[in-house]
C-alpha positions in Angstrom: 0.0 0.0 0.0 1.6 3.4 -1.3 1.4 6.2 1.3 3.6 8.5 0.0 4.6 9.9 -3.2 8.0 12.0 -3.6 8.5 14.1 -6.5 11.3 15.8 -7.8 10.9 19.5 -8.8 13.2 20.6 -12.0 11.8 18.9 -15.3 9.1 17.1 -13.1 7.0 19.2 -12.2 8.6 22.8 -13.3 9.9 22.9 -16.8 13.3 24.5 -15.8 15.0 23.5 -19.5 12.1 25.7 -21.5 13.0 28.5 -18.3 16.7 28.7 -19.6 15.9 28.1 -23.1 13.5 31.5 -23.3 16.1 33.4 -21.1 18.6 32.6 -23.4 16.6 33.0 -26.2 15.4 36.9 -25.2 18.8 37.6 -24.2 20.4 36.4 -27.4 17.9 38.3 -29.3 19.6 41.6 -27.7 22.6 40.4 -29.6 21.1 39.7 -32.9 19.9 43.5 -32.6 23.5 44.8 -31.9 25.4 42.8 -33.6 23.5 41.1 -36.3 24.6 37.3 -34.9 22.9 33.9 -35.0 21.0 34.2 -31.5 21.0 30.3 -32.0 24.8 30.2 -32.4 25.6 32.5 -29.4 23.4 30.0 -27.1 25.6 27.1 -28.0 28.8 28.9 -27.5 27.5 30.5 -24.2 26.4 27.0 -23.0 29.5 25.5 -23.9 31.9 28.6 -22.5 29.7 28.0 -18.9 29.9 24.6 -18.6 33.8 24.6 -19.1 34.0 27.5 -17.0 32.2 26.3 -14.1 33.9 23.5 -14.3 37.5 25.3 -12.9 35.9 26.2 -9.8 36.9 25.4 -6.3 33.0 25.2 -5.9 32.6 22.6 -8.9 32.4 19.2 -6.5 30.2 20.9 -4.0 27.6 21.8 -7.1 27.7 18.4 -8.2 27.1 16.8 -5.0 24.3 19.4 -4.2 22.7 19.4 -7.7 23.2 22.8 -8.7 23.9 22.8 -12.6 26.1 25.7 -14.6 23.1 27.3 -16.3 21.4 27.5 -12.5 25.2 29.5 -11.7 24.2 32.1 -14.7 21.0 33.2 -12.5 21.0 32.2 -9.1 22.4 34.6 -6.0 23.3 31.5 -3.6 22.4 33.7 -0.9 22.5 30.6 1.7 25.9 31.1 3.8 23.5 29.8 7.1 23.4 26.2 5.3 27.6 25.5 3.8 30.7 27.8 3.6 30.6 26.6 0.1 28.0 28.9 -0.6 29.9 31.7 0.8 32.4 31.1 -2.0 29.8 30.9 -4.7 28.4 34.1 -3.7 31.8 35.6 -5.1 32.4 33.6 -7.6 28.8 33.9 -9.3 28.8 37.3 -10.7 32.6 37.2 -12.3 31.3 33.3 -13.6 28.2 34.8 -15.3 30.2 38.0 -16.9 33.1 35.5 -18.1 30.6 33.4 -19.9 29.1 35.7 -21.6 32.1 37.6 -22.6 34.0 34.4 -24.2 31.1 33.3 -25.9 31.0 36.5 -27.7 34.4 36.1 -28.6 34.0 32.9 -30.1 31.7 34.4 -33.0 34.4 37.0 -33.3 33.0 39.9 -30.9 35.0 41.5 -28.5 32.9 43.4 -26.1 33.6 43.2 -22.7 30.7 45.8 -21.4 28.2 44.4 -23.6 29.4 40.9 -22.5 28.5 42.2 -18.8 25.4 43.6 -20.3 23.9 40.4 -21.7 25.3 38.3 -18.0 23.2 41.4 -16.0 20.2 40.3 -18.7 19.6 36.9 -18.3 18.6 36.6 -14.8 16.3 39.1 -15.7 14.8 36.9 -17.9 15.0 33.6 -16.2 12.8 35.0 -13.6 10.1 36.2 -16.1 10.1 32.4 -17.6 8.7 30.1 -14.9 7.1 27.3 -16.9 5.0 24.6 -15.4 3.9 21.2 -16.9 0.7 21.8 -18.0 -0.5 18.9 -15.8 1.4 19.5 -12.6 -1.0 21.0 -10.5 -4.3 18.6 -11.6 -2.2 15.6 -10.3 -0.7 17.3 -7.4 -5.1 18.4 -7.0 -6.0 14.6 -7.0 -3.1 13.3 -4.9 -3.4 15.5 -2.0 -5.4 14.2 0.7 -5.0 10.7 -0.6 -1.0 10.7 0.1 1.7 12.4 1.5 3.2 14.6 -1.0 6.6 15.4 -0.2 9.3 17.7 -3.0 12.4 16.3 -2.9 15.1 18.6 -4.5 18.5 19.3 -5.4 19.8 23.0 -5.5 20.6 25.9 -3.3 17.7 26.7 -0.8 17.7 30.2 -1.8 17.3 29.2 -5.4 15.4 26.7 -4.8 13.1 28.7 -3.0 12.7 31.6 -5.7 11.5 29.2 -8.0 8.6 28.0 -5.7 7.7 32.1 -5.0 7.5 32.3 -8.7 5.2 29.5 -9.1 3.2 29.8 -5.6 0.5 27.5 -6.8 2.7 24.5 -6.2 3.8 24.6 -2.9 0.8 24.3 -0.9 0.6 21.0 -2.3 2.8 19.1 -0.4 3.6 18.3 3.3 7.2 18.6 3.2 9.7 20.2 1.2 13.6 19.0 1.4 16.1 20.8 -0.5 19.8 19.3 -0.9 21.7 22.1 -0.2 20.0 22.9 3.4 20.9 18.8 3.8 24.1 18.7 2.9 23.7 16.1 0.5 21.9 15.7 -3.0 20.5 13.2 -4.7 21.4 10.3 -5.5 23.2 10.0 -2.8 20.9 7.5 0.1 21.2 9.7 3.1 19.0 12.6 1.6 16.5 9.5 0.5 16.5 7.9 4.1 15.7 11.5 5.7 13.1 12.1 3.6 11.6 8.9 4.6 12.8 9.7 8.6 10.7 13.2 7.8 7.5 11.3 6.4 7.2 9.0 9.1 6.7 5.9 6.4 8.3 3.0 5.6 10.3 2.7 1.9 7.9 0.0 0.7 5.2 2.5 0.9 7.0 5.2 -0.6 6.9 5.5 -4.6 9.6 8.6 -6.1 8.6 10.2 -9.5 11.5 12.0 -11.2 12.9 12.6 -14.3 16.6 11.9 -14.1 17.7 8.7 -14.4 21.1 9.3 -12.2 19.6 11.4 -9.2 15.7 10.5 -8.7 15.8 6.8 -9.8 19.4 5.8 -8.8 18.8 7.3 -5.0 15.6 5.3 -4.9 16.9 2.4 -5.9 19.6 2.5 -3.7 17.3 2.7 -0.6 14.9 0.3 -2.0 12.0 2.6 -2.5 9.7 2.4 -5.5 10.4 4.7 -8.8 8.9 6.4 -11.8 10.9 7.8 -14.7 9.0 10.9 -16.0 10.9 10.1 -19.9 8.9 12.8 -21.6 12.6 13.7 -24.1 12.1 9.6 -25.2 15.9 9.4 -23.5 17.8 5.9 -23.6 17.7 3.9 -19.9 21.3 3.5 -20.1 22.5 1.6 -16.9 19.9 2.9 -14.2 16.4 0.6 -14.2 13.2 2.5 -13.1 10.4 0.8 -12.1 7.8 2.0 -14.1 8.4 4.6 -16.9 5.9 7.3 -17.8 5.7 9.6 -20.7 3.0 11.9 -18.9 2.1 12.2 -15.1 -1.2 11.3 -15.1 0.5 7.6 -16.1 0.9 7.8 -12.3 -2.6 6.8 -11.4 -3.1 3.2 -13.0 0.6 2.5 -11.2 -0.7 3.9 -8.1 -3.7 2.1 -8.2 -2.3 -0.9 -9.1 0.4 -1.2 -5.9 -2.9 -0.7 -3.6 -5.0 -3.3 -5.0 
């Protein structure tokens, strides 16, 4: 009998890729204007310039283990020194990371710009936080879960980051019971401990616990490795690769029949 239903939050429930793509999109657009480039093109090589980048930091291993991706660095203030010194160091490093990243990518399509570079890095946290997306059917399945189950968000990221992107979508919140974030936990997903408080938090045993995400290597992986239920949320049609969900769903409401058939 399920009890409990965990679900992630970015590219579960919130469609954080279409976020980023439209902020880069509107921000590349300003290029276009100036400088008469591929707005496509620039994406790429911003992308590409942010992941290496990031990469260099002393920061890089705690923003794996918390979950807190490169394009997240481009927007996000970190303003959570309370939780890790790490973020402390983020907090510096952010605004130089965003400026660099926007700078070289310009100067890979041949512009050399510095103060327009800083320009477009100033932009597009502007226009990730007009872009908060929602799968159209979040909120009807959160509506017909609640009351039935617990309902408890279990993500990765800074709190403070975290947090903005639940004040930007307020409708979602008030759905669940309990909300765990990695980064006031110390530990992301998929690692077990973050699992196994979650369950500690809930009050219910992992054989009555089912976790819906959609990544493979986080969501699924930590499940597994505690032994509780999973749902892959494949909506991209991506390959399973070495991780085995449970079940696998292209849509959320898919998550009824399997609910209803672990309670029979």
């Amino acid at each position: 009998m399920i009890q409990a239903v965990v679900f992630d939050l970015d590219d579960t429930l919130l469609w954080d890729k279409k976020s980023v793509r439209e902020a880069f999109k509107a921000t590349c657009r300003i290029a276009e204007e100036k400088y008469n480039v591929d707005p496509e093109k620039l994406e790429e090589v911003v992308r590409e310039e942010a992941k290496k980048l990031y990469a260099t930091y002393e920061t890089y291993e705690f923003t794996k283990n918390i979950g807190i991706n490169p394009f997240e660095g481009l927007w996000g203030d970190f303003l959570d020194d309370e939780h890790h010194e790490q973020f402390q160091k983020m907090k510096e490093i952010v605004p130089t990371y965003r400026k660099e990243a926007w700078i070289r990518g310009l100067k890979r399509i041949g512009i050399e710009d510095k103060a327009f570079g800083e320009k477009l890095a100033e932009q597009f946290p502007i226009e990730r936080k007009k872009n908060p997306f929602l799968y159209e059917e979040s909120l009807r399945v959160l509506e017909e879960l609640q009351g039935e189950y617990k309902l408890i968000l279990l993500t990765n990221g800074s709190p403070n980051l975290q947090n903005n992107k639940l004040e930007m979508t307020p409708e979602l919140a008030p759905y669940f019971d309990d909300i765990i974030i990695s980064g006031a936990f110390g530990k992301g997903k998929p690692d077990p401990s973050i699992f196994e408080h979650a369950l500690d938090r809930m009050g219910v045993s992992k054989d009555r616990v089912i976790m819906v995400g959609d990544n493979l290597n986080t969501d699924i992986l930590g499940a597994t490795r505690v032994g509780m239920k999973s749902v892959w949320i494949n909506r991209e049609n991506k390959e399973k690769l070495d991780v085995e969900p449970d079940y696998e769903i292209e849509h959320l409401k898919e998550l009824f029949p399997i609910l209803d058939s672990l309670n029979k």
